[in-house]
C-alpha positions in Angstrom: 22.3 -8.9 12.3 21.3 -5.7 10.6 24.6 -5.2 8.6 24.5 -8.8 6.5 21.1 -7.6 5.1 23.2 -9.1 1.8 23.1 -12.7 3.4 19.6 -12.2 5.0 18.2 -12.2 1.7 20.5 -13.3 -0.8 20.5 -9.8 -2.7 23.4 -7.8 -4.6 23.1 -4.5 -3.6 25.2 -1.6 -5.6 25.4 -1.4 -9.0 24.8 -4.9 -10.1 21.8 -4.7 -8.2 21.0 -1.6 -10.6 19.8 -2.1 -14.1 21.3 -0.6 -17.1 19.6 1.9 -19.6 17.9 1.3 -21.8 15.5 -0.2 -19.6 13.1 -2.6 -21.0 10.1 -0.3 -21.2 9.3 3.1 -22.4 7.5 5.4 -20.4 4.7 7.9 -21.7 3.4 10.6 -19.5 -0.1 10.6 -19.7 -1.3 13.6 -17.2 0.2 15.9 -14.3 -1.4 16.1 -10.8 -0.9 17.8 -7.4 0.4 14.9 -5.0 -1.1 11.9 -6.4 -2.0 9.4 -4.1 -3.4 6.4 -5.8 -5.1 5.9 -8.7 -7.6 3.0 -10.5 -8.9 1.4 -13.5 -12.3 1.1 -14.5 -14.1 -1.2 -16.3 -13.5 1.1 -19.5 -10.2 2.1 -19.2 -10.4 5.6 -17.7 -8.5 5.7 -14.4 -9.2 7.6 -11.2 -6.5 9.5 -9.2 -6.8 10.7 -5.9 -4.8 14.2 -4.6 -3.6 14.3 -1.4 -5.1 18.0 -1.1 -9.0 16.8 -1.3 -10.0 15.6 -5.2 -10.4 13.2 -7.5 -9.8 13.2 -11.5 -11.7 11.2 -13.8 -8.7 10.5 -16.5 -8.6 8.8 -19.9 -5.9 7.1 -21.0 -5.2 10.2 -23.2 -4.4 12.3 -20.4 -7.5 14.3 -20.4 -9.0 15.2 -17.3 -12.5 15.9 -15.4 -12.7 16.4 -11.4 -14.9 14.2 -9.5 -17.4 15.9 -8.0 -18.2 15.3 -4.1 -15.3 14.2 -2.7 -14.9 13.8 1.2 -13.4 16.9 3.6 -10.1 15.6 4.3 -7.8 16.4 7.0 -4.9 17.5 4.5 -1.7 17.5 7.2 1.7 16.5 7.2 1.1 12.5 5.5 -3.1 13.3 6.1 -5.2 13.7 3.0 -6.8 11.7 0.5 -5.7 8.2 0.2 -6.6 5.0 -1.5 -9.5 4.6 -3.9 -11.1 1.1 -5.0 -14.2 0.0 -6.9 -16.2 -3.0 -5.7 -15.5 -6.0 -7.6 -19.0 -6.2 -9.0 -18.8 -2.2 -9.9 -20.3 -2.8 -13.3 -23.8 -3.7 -11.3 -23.2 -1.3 -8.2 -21.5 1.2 -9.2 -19.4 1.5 -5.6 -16.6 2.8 -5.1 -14.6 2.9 -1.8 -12.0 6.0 -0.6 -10.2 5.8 2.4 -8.9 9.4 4.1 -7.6 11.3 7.0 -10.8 12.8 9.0 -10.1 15.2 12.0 -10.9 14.2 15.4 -11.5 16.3 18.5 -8.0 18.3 20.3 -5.7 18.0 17.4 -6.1 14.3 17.0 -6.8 12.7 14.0 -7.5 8.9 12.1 -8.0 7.2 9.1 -11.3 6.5 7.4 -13.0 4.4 4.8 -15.7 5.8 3.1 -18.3 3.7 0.5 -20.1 5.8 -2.2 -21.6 5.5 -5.6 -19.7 6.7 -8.4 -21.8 8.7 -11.2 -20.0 8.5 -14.4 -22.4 11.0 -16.2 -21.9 13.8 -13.8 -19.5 12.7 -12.6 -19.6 12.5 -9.0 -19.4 10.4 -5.9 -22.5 10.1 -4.3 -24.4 8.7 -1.4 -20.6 8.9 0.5 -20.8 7.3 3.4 -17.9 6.2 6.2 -18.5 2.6 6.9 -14.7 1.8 9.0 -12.1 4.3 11.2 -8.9 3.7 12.8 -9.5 3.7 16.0 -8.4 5.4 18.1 -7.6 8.8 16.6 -4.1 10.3 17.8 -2.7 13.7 17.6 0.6 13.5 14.9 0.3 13.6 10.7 2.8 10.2 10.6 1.5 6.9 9.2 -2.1 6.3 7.8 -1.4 3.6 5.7 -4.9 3.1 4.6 -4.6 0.8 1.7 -7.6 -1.0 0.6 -7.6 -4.3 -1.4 -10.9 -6.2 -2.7 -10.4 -10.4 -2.6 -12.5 -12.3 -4.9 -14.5 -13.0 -2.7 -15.7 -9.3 -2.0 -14.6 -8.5 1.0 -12.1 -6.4 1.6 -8.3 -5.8 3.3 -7.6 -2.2 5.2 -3.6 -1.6 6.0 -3.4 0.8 9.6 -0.3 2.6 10.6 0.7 2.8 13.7 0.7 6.3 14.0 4.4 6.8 15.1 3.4 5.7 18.0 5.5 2.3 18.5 3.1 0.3 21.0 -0.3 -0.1 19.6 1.1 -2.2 16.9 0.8 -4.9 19.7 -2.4 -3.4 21.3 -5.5 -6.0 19.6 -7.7 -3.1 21.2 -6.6 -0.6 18.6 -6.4 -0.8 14.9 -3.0 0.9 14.4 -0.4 -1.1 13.4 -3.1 -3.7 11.9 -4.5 -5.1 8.6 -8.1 -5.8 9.1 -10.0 -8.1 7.0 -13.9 -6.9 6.6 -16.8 -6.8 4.8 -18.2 -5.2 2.0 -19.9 -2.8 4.3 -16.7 -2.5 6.7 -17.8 -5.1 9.5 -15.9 -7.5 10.6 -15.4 -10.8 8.5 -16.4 -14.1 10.5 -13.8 -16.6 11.4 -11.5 -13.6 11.4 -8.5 -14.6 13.6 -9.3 -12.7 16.8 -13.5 -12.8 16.0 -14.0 -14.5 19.3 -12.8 -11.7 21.4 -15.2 -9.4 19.8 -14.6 -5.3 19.3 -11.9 -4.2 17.5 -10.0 -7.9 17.8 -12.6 -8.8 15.6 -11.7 -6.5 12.6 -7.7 -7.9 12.8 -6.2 -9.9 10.5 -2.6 -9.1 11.0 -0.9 -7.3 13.2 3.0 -5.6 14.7 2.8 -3.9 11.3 4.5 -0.5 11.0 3.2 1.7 8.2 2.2 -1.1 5.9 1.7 1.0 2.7 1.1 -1.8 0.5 -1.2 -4.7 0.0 -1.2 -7.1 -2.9 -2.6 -10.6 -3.7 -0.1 -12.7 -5.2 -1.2 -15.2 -8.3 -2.2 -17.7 -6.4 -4.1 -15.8 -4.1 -2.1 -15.4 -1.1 -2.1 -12.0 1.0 0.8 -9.5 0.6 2.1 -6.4 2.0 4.8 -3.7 2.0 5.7 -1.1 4.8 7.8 1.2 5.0 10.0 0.6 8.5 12.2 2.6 10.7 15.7 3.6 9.9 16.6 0.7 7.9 14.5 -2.7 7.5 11.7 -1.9 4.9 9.8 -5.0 4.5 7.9 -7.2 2.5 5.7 -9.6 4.2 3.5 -12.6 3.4 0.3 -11.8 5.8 -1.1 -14.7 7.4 -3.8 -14.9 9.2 -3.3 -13.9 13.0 0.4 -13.5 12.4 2.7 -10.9 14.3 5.1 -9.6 12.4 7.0 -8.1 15.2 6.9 -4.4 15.0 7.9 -2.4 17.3 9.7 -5.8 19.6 11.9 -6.2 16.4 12.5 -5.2 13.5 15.8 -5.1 10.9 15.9 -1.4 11.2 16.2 1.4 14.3 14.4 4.0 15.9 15.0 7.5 14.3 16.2 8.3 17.7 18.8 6.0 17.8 17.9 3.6 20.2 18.3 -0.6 18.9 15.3 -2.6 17.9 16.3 -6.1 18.7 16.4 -8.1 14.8 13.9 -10.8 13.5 16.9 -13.1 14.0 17.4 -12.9 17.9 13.4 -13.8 18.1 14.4 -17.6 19.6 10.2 -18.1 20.5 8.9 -18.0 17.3 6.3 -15.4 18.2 7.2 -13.0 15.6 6.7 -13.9 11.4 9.8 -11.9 9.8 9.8 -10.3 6.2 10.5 -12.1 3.0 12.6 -9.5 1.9 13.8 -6.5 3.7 15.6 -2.9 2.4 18.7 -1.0 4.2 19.8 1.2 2.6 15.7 1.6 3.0 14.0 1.8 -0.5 10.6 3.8 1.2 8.0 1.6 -0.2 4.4 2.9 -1.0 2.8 0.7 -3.3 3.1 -2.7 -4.3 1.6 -4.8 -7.2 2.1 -8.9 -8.5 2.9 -8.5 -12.4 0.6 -11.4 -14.0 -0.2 -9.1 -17.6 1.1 -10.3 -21.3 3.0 -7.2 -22.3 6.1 -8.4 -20.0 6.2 -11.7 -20.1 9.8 -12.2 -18.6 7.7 -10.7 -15.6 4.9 -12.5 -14.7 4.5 -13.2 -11.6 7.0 -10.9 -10.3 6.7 -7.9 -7.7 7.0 -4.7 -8.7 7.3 -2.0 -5.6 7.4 1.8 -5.7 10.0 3.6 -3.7 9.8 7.5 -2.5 13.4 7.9 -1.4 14.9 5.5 -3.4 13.4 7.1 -6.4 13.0 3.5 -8.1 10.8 1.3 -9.2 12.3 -1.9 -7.6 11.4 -5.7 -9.2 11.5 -9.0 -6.5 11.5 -12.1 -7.9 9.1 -14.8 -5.2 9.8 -18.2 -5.6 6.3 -19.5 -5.2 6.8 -22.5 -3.3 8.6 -21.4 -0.3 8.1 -17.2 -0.6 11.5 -16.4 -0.5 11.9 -12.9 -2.0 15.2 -11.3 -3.7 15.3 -7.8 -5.5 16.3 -8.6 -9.4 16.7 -5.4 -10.8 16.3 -1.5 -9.7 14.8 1.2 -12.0 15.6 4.4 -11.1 13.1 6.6 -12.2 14.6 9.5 -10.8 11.1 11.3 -9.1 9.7 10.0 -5.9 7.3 7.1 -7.0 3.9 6.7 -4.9 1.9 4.3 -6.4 2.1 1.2 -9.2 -0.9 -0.6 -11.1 -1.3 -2.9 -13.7 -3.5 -1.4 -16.3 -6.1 -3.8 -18.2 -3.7 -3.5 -21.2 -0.8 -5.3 -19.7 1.2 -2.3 -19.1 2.4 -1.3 -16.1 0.3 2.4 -14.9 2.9 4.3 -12.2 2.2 7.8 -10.1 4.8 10.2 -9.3 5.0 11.8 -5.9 4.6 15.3 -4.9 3.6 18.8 -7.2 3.3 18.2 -10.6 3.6 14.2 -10.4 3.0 12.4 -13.4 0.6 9.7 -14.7 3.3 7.4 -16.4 2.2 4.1 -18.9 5.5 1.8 -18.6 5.2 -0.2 -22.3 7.6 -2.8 -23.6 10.6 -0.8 -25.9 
């Protein structure tokens, strides 16, 4: 049931659950921005942040800043904008970078993109941009984008989907919404993906019955991850296997905003549906989510570190990595909306603030 979420997952919730200041880092700003999406590393240290309004800044680890120059025409409406932004695993001899967005469709509709370029550090500037994968289909609404993107090591590439707030196509293999997709370099599909053999769009799914998955993270062993943000209670965190349905919107462990009951994870008796590790009400409003595995926090390694909008936090999970059970250890409360988490190459832990004005923050051991 919804209301032993303290059984379901073997969590202490309230102020044990909370952890006490001084916490065991110190955190630096490093640079202001106008709703920061995501940002990443390259190879020599300087990070890029996406804004949600239409640019990218080219940041040292100073704090000093240069805009990007030829960044996509974004679609800039209620959760619409700019989104994620990646470099190809073998960036130092191809220079690509990938940036996924919200384009605008025909009628007041409007989707999800993923867009491959080549990022001129001299300039700099994004060139050559290119979309190589959309959501399909495009739907009117400015609710749930997702659009993570994740590089394996193998090069190709993970794309998270929303489902648009629109409940059904989570379960539709004809749509992208509500899916992860697994594809290529160049945004077709992977073979052997789960659905390949049905061809079109069942082709591109990996997972699916996903909700706003907002999130995606390999753990250290390799193994797929994501968080989403759920309806009125029953944020989750999921280990994504291959063809799996995780449910949403036949259950879930929250409700409808409306009201109306989403049967839980528990009462699914056919096995059809793969619940959450872990799972939040009172709902933490996850957006990013990250595997610690650097040397400045070694107490850490290995643990999950998730970035909460509501909840104002940045929440730690301890996975036991045999069986994937997940509990929350501790809570940081950070006390601004937090959007997005990475692990810089210097150990520390790199975090974005939400909204105007949110900060570029360096977490380092006190």
């Amino acid at each position: 049931m919804k209301r032993v979420l303290l059984v379901a997952i073997g969590l202490v919730i309230g102020a044990a659950a909370f952890a006490q200041e001084p916490y065991p880092f110190i955190s630096t700003t490093i640079a202001e921005f106008n709703e920061p999406w995501a940002h990443e590393f390259l190879p020599d240290g300087r990070l890029l942040v996406t804004e949600k309004s239409g640019h990218i800044q080219l940041v040292t680890q100073d704090g000093q800043k240069t805009e990007v120059a030829g960044a996509p025409v974004v679609d800039y409406f209620v959760q619409g904008g700019l989104g994620d932004i990646v470099i190809h695993p073998k960036f130092a001899e191809n220079h690509l970078v990938y940036i996924s967005y919200v384009e605008k469709g025909e009628n007041e509709t409007r989707g999800a993109v993923v867009a491959r370029g080549t990022l001129n550090l001299d300039t700099p500037a994004v060139e050559n941009l290119e979309v190589i994968w959309r959501a399909f289909p495009k739907m009117d609404g400015g609710l749930h984008f997702s659009h993570r993107i994740l590089f394996a090591a193998d090069g190709t590439m993970f794309v998270s989907a929303g489902e648009r707030n629109k409940f059904d196509p989570a379960q539709d293999l004809n749509m992208t919404l509500g899916k992860i997709m697994h594809l290529n370099d160049d945004g077709t599909p992977v073979a052997g993906n789960p659905f390949a053999s049905q061809g079109g769009i069942a082709a591109e799914i990996y997972s699916y019955g996903h909700r706003n998955p907002l999130g995606l993270a390999f753990d250290p062993n390799g193994q797929l991850w994501n968080i989403e943000m759920a309806p009125r209670g029953g944020d989750e965190l999921n280990m994504v296997m291959p063809g799996a349905n995780y449910g949403y919107p036949l259950v879930s462990n929250g409700n409808h905003y409306t009201g109306e009951i989403i049967p839980d994870h528990d009462t699914d008796t056919t096995g059809r549906f793969t619940p959450p590790k872990a799972w939040w009400n009172p709902v933490i409003s996850p957006s990013s989510v990250i595997f610690y595995t650097g040397d400045k926090f070694p107490q850490w390694q290995g643990n999950v570190f998730i970035s909460g909008l509501s909840s104002m936090s940045i929440i730690r999970v301890i996975v036991n990595a045999d069986t994937g059970a997940a509990a929350e250890a501790e809570r940081f409360v950070m006390g601004k909306r937090m959007r997005g988490l990475e692990q810089g190459p210097d150990g520390n832990i790199w975090a974005i603030e939400d909204g105007p004005g949110g900060r570029l923050l360096k977490l380092s051991p006190r």
